[in-house]
N, C-alpha and C positions, 0 to 999 in steps of 0.2 A: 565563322572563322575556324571554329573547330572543326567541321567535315572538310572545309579546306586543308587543314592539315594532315587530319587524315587520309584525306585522297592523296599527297605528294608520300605521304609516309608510306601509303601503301603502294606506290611507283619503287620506293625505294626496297622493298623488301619484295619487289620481284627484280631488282637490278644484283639484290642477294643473292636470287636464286643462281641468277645467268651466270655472277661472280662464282659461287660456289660449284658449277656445273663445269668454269672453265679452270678451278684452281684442281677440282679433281683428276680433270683430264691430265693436267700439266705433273702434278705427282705421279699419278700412274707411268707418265710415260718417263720420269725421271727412274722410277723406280722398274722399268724396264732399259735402262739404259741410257734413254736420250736424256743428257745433259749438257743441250744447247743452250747456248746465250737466249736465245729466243722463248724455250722452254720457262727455263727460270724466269726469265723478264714477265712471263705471261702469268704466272702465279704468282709472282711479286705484286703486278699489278691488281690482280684480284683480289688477292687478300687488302694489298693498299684502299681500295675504292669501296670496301666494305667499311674501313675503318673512316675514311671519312664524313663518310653518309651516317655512319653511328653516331658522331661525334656532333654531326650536324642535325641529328634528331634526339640528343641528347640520353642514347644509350650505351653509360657509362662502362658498364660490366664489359659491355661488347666492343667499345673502343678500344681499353685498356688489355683486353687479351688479342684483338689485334694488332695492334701496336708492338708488342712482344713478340710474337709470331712472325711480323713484319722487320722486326730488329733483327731476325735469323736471316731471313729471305732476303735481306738486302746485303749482309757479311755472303751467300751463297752468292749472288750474284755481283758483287767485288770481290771474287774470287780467293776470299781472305779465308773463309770454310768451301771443304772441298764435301762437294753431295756425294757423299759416300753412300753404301745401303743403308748402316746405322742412322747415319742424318735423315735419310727420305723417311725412315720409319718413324722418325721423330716427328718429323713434319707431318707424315700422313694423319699422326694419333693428336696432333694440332689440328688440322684441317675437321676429324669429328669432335673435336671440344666446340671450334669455330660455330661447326654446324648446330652445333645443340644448343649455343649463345644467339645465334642466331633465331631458331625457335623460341629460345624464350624471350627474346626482345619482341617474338611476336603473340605473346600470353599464352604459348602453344604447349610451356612445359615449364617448371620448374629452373632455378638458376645451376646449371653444371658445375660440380667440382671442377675448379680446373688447377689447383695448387700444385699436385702433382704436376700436372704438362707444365706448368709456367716453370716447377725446379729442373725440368728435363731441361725447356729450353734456354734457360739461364747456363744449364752444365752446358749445352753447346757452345754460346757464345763463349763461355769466361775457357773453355779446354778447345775453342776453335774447332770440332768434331766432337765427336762420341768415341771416346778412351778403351782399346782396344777393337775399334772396328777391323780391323785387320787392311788398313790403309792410311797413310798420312792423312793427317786431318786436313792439312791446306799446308798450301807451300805459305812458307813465311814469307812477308810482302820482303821485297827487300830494298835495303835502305839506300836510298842515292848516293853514289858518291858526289860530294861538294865539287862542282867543278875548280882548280883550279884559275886563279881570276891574274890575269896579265896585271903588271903593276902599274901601275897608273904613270902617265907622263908627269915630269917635273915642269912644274911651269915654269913656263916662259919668261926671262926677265922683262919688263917695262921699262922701258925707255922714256925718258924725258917724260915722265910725269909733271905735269903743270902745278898740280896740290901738292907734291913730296911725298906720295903716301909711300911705303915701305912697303914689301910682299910679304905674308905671314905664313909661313909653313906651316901645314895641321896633318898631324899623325890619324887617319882612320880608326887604330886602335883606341886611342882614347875616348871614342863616343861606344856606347851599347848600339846593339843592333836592334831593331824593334824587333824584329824575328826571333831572336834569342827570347823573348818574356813569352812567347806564346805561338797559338800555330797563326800561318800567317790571314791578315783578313779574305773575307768571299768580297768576291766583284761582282753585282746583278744587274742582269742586263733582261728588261721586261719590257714586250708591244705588245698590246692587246689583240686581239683577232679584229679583222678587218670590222667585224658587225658586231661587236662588245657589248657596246650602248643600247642597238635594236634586241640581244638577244640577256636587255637586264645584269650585263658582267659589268658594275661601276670598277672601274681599277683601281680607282684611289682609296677603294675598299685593303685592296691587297697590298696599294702602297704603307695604308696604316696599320694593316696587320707585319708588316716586313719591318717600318719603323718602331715599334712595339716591342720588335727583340732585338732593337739597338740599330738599324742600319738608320744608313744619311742618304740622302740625293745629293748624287756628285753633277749628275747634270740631268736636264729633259731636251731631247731633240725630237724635234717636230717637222711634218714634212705635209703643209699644209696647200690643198690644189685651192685657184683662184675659185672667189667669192662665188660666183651662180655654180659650179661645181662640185661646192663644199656639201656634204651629207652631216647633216648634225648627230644621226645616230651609229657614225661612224668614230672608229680612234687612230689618230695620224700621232700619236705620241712617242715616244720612246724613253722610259726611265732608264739612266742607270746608277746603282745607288753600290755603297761597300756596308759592308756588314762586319762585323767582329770577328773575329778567327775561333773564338770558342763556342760559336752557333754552330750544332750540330747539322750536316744537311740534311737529316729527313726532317727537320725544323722548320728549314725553308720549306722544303716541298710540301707540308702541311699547308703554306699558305697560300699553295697554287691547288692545290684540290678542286676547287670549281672553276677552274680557267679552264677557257676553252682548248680542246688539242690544239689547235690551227694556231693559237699566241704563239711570240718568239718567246723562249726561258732561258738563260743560260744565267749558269752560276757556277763559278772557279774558284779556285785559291787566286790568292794575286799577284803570287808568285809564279802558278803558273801561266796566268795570262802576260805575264811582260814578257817580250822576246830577250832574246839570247844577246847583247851589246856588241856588234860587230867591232872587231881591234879598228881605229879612226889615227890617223895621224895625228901628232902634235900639230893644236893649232893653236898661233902666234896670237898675243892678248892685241887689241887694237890697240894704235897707238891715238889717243885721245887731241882734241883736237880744242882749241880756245872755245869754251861756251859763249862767248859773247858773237864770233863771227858763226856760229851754227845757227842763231835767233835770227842775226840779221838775216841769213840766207831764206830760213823760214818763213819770216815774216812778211819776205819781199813779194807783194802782190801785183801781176797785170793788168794793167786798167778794162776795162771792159768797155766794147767799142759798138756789140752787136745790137740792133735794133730790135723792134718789136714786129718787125714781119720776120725778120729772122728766126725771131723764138717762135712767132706764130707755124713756121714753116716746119722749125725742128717739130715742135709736138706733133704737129700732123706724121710726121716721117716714123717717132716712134707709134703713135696710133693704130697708122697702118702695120706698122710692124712687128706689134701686140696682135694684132688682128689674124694677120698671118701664122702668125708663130699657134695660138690659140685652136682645138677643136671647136669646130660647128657644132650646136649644140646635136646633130642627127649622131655623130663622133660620141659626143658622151654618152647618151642615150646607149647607143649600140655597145659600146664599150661597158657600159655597167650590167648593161643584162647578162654578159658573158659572165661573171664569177655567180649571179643572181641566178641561173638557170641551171650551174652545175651543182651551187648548193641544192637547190630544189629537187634535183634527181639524184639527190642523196639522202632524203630526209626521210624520216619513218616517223609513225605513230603509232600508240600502245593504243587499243582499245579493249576493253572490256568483255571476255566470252558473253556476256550476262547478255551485252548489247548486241552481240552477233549469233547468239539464241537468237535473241526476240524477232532482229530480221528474218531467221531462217524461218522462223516460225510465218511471220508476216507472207514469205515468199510461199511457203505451205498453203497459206489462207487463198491465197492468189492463186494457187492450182486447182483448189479446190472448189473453188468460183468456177474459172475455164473450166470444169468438167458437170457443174451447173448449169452452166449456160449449153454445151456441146447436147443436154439429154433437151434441154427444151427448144433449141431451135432447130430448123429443118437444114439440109446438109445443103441448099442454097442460102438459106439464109445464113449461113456459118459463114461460106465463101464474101458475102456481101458485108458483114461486121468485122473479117479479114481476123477471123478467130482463129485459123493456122497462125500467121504470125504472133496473135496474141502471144501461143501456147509458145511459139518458138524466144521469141522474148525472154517469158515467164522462165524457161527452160536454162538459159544464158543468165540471168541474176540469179539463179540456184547456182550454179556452176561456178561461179565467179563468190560468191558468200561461201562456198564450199573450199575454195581455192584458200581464203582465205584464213580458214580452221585448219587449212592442212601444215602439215610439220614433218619433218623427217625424222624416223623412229629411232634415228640414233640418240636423240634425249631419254628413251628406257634404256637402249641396250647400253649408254655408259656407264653404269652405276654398276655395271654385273664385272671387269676387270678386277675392282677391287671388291668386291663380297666376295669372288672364286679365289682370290689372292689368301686372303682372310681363312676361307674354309679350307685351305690347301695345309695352312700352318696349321690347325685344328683339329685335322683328319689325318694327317699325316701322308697323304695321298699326292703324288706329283699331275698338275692336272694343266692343262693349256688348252686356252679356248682360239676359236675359229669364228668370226664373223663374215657374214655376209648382207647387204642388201640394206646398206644400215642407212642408204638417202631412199630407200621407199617409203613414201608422203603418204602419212596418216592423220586420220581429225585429231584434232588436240585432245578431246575427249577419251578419245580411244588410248593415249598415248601418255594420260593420267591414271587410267583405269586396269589398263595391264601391266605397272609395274608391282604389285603385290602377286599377281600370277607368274610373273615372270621372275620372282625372287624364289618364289617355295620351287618348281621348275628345277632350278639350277641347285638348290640346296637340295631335293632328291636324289638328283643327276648326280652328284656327289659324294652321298650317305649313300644309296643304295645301290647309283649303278655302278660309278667307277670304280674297279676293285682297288685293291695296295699293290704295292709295287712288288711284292713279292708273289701274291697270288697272279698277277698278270704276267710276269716275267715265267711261272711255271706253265701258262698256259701258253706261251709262244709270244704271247702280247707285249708290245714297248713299254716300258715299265713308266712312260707319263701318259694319263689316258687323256683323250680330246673330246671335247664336248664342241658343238658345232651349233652357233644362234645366228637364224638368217630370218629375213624376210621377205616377201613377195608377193606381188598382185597379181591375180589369177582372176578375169572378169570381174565380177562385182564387188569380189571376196579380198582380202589380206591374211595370208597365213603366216604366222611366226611360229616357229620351229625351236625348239630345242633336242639336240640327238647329240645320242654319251655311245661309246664303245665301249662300254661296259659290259656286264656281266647280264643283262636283260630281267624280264620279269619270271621271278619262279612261279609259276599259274598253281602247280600242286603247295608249294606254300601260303598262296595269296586265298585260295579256296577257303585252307584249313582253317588260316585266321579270321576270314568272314564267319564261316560256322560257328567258329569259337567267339565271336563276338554276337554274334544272332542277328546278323544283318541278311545270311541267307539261309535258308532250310537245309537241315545233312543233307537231304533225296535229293537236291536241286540238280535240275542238267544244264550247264552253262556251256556256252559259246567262247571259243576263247578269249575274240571280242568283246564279252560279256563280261569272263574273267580279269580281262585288264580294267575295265572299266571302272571296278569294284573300286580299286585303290582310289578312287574319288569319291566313296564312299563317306559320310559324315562318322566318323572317330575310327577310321580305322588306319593301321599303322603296320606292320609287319618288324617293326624294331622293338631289341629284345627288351632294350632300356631307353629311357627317357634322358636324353642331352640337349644339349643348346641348339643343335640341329636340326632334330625330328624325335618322333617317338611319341607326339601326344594326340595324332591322325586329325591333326587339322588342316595340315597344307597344302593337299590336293583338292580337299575340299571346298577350300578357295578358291584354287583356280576354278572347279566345273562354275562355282555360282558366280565368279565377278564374271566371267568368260559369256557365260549364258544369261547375262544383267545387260549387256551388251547386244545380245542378238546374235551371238555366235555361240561357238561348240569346241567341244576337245575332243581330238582324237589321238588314240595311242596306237602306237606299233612298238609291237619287240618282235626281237630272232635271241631266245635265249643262246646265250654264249657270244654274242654279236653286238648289242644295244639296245636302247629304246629310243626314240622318238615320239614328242610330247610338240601336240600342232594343236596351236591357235587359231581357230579359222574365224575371223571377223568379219560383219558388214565393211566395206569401202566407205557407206555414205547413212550416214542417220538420219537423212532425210526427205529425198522423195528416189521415187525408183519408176522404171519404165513396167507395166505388170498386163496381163492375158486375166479379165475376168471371165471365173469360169466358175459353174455350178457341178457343187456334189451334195446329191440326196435331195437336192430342189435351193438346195441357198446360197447362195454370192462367195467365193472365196475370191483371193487374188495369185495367181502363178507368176514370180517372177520373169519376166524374159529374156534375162541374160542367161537363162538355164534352159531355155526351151530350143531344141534342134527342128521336130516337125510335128505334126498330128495327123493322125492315121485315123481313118474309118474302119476298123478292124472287118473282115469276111467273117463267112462262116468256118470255124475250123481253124482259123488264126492264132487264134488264144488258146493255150493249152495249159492243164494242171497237171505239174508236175508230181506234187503231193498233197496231202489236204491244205498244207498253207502256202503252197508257190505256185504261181505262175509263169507261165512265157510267152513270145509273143515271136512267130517267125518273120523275118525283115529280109530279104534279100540274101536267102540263103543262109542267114545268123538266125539264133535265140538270143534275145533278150529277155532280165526278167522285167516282170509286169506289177505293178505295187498298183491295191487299191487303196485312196486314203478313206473312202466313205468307213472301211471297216479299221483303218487304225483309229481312226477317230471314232469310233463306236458309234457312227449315222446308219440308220436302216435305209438299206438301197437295193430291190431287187430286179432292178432293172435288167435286160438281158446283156450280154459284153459287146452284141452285134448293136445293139441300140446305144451305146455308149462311143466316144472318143477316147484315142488312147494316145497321152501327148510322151514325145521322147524328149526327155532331158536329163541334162549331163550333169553326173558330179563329180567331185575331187576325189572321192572314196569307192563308188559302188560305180563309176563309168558312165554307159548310158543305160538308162532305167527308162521304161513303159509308167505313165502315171494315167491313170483310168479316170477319167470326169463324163460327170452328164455333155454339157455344151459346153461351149464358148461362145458369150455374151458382145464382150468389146475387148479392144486394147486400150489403156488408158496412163497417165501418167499419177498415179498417187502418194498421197503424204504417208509417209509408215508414223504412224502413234503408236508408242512404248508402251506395252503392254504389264510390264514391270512396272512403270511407274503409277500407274491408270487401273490395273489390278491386280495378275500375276504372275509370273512366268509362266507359260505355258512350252512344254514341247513338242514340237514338230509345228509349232506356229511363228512367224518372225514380227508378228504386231498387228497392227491392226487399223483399218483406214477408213475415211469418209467419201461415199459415191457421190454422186451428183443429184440423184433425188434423197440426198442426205439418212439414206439408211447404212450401215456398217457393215462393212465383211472385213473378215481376218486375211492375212497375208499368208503363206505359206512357207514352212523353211524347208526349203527342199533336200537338202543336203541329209538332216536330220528325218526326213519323211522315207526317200532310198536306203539309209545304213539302218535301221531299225528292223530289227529281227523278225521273222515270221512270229504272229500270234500278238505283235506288239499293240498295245494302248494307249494312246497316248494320253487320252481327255475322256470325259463322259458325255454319254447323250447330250443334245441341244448346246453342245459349246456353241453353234452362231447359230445367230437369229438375221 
């Protein structure tokens, strides 16, 4: 029972996450201006559905400061407090207490002070705003005027009364009004969703939580179809009950929290559900008539004359007439599949990354059989076991498990509006950002994994590139800088971007401080590529002092290693005086890939082929060296250069360059580059295994896979094998075997 609970608890605390992912966006965007109905209702509702689920898993601390929270957001959205700046800012410093209650309901941290926020949010309710915001706090609701009430007609005399009874005249004023003791009662009017019963919602749950804070059932109406018809796991009910006038309504709506959206709810005052008494004529009292001659008239009964084929005849007549009236059962049938199949193409299920590893991994297994089986049978025999389609199958449940992990990267890039908001107040710096590209679909892995890269990024982008408003106002510059976070998919790759108009990298500063830290040698000759690169360096920093920002040279060096933990790389550009630009360049797919095996120095690599343009048998004369460590290679008129990996990889290979193939392919950095291999073996499709997790990051390698006569070669990262500097190393002798 216990892992039971825990499995729902832990549904619940990722319906926190989604809650908290959409109540962020909704401040942010209050605190840019939009303060729609819609707006507020959306963060009302996030915070509300946290607090229920709290409440329903029995975390106290977290109910109770939602609840409070929610006491604002509901005066915000009854227009009784006006969302001024001072209010959002109140809310936003709510929304991180939220969060860190949140965490700790999930053992993830300690319990948060939150006394302070709960005296903020109490000052908004009781002062209806935050006291000198420099706008009305809320227009004061205002108060109705009493209509006016026509005076009532005199009644009518009675005439010839039979009893004598006399008319009594009654003053209205001499009775209380019940209205006068208190506000006036809720009228609730509740139908359950069509499927209640089938989807576990008992209602009489909700009736006994509603009667609990004092209401009554004024009535139930029912609207029930004939007997073969009837669904038992259906609700045809309809309560409607009154409640007391001093039940607050977010009272009630507490006790609708797990009703389904699709239930009818309504709940008024009950004043304001009567209508308005249209003015009616004086009408004349009956004049009453002898009770004794109204009995006799009553009572006087028709003999009954009809026989029994008579009655035999009518039943039949109504029979047939039921019959007609009635759907054939093909009618019902048809008719109920209609709301049963639009629910169905609505429905979703959570499952488990844990579970959609294991598939992917399964599907891995299954390619790597196909390429088992492909080395041991003969290429008739392949066509006769119909092993193409195998592989094409095999191919199509990647793709579709893949489809599945993917997600749109706007769940990293939301979280960055307000940490730049945050740092702007901080830095004193006026800064606006620029998105782009924010529905390009990345694995969920990926999309967990670069938001600690993409926070220090932008906290650089800030401290170091964007100037102040006065140094940029001197250089010609708009005195708010722009930072620009995009994304996009480039063949195999996803690159995220971050680029400031800032002030760029000082290289002759960045030098000084590596020397001064002894991460590089005085004599060193760097590239300036080289030199950017440094600032990823492990402790190093170029700030003079140490703040809340930067200063302790750790946050670049986050990004190179979760980036490069991943199977991707960082590359920088600056134009001092202009910006930098900080790119992410990621794998697309962590898990098989299209690849060209090919040997260097005699052993198995694998070359991706989304990167591969052609392969050339190089002549004599074709290849040339430019200096002792470049190469080129003439193509139609063009130089290109020519990278050997046997020597970045420190493999002995003295083969001659005419006995070798020289494959062209293209990257995002260095264009099209000449890659020098012994042969090419086969094409194949392979599993990439993480070399990170298996042993250890290696450079200019992307992981590493299983062949078909089950021996291993390494994958290639090419990206990283082209940008790599003359004289570069990546690995020592016998990296593969």
């Amino acid at each position: 029972m216990s892992d039971d609970f825990d499995d729902i608890q832990a549904i619940f605390f990722e319906e926190c996450t989604e809650g908290l992912v959409t109540a962020e966006a909704g401040l942010s965007a209050m605190q840019n201006g939009d303060v729609s109905a819609e707006t507020i209702a959306g963060v009302f509702r996030a915070v509300h559905s946290i607090k229920g689920g709290a409440g329903a898993f029995g975390h106290a601390d977290l109910t109770a400061f939602a609840h409070r929270f929610e006491n604002v957001l509901d005066e915000i959205r009854a227009n009784k407090i006006a969302p001024t700046p001072g209010v959002v800012r109140v809310m936003l410093g709510a929304f991180d207490i939220l969060s860190d209650h949140v965490e700790a309901s999930k053992g993830n941290c300690p319990r948060p002070a939150d006394e302070a926020m709960l005296a903020q949010l109490d000052e908004v309710l009781a002062n209806k705003g935050v006291p000198g915001d420099g706008a009305p706090a809320a227009a004061a609701a205002p108060t109705p005027t009493p209509a006016v009430e026509a005076p009532a007609p005199a009644p009518a005399p009675i005439d010839d009364d039979p009893f004598g009874f006399q008319p009594v005249a009654f003053d209205l004023d001499d009775f209380d009004s019940p209205a006068a003791d208190g506000p006036a009662p809720w009228t609730i009017v509740f139908a359950p969703s069509r499927a209640a019963m089938a989807n576990a919602g008992e209602p009489l749950l909700v009736i006994r939580e509603l009667e609990a804070l004092g209401a009554r059932v004024e009535s139930v109406d029912a609207v029930v179809p004939p007997l073969r018809e009837l669904d038992p796991e259906n609700a045809y009910f309809t309560w409607t009950l009154s409640m007391p006038g001093e039940v607050s309504d977010g009272d009630i709506a507490d006790c609708f929290d797990f009703v389904a959206p699709d239930s009818k709810i309504e709940y008024r005052r009950s004043a304001e559900a009567a209508p308005a008494p249209a003015a009616a004529a004086p009408v004349a009292a009956p004049a009453f008539e002898p009770i004794e001659a109204k009995l006799e008239e009553e009572i006087a009964f028709e003999p009954v004359t009809a026989t029994v084929e008579d009655l035999a005849a009518n039943m039949q007549k109504m029979v047939e007439a039921i019959a007609a009236a009635s759907p054939t059962p093909t009618e019902v049938a048809t008719a109920a599949a209609k709301p049963v199949a639009s629910e169905a193409a609505a429905q979703t299920i959570r499952v488990d990354l844990l579970k959609l590893d294991m598939l992917l991994n399964l599907v891995g297994e299954l390619v790597i059989r196909n390429s088992i089986l492909a080395d041991r049978l003969s290429p008739a025999d392949r066509q006769r076991v119909e092993l193409p389609e195998l592989a094409r199958l095999t191919r199509q449940i990647q793709d579709n498990v893949m489809s599945l992990r993917a997600q749109p990267i706007r769940q990293a890039f939301s979280r960055v509006p307000r940490m730049l908001r945050d740092l702007s107040v901080e830095t004193g710096k006026q800064v606006q950002l620029e998105t782009f590209g924010e529905t390009t679909e990345v694995d969920k892995g990926v999309i967990e994994k670069i938001g600690d890269p993409l926070t220090h990024m932008i906290r650089n982008a800030v401290d170091h590139g964007i100037e102040g408003p006065e140094e940029r106002k001197a250089k010609g510059k708009p005195e708010q800088g722009t930072i620009k976070l995009s994304a996009e998919q480039r063949g195999a790759r996803i690159l995220v971007r971050v680029q400031d108009d800032g002030r760029g990298i000082n290289r002759e500063r960045v030098k000084a401080k590596a020397i001064e830290k002894g991460i590089i040698p005085a004599d060193a000759q760097l590239t300036n590529d080289e030199i950017d690169q440094l600032i990823c360096a492990p402790g190093f920093s170029t700030a003079e002092t140490i703040s809340n920002i930067s200063g302790r040279g750790v946050g670049m060096d986050v990004v190179r290693s979760n980036v490069e933990a991943l199977g991707g790389r960082i590359d920088i550009h600056s134009v001092p005086g202009e910006g930098t630009s900080f790119t992410m360049i990621l794998p697309l797919t962590l898990a098989i890939l299209d690849g060209m095996i090919v040997r260097l120095a005699g052993q198995r690599f694998v070359l991706p082929l989304s990167h591969v343009l052609e392969t050339i048998q190089p002549e004599p004369g074709q290849v040339k060296r430019t200096s002792p460590d470049t190469e080129v290679i003439e193509m139609r008129g063009q130089y290109l250069p020519v990278k050997r990996a046997t020597e970045i990889f420190g493999l002995n290979d003295d083969r001659p360059i005419e006995d070798s193939l020289v494959v062209i392919v293209e990257s995002e950095t260095a264009g099209s580059v000449g890659l020098v291999v012994d042969t090419i073996d086969d094409r194949r499709e392979v599993v990439i295994k993480s070399l990170d997790q298996n042993l250890h990051p290696i450079r200019g390698l992307g992981g590493a896979t299983i062949l078909g006569d089950g021996s291993i070669a390494l994958i290639l990262d090419i990206e990283a094998l082209v940008s790599a500097p003359p004289s570069t190393r990546f690995a020592p002798k016998g990296i593969a075997a």
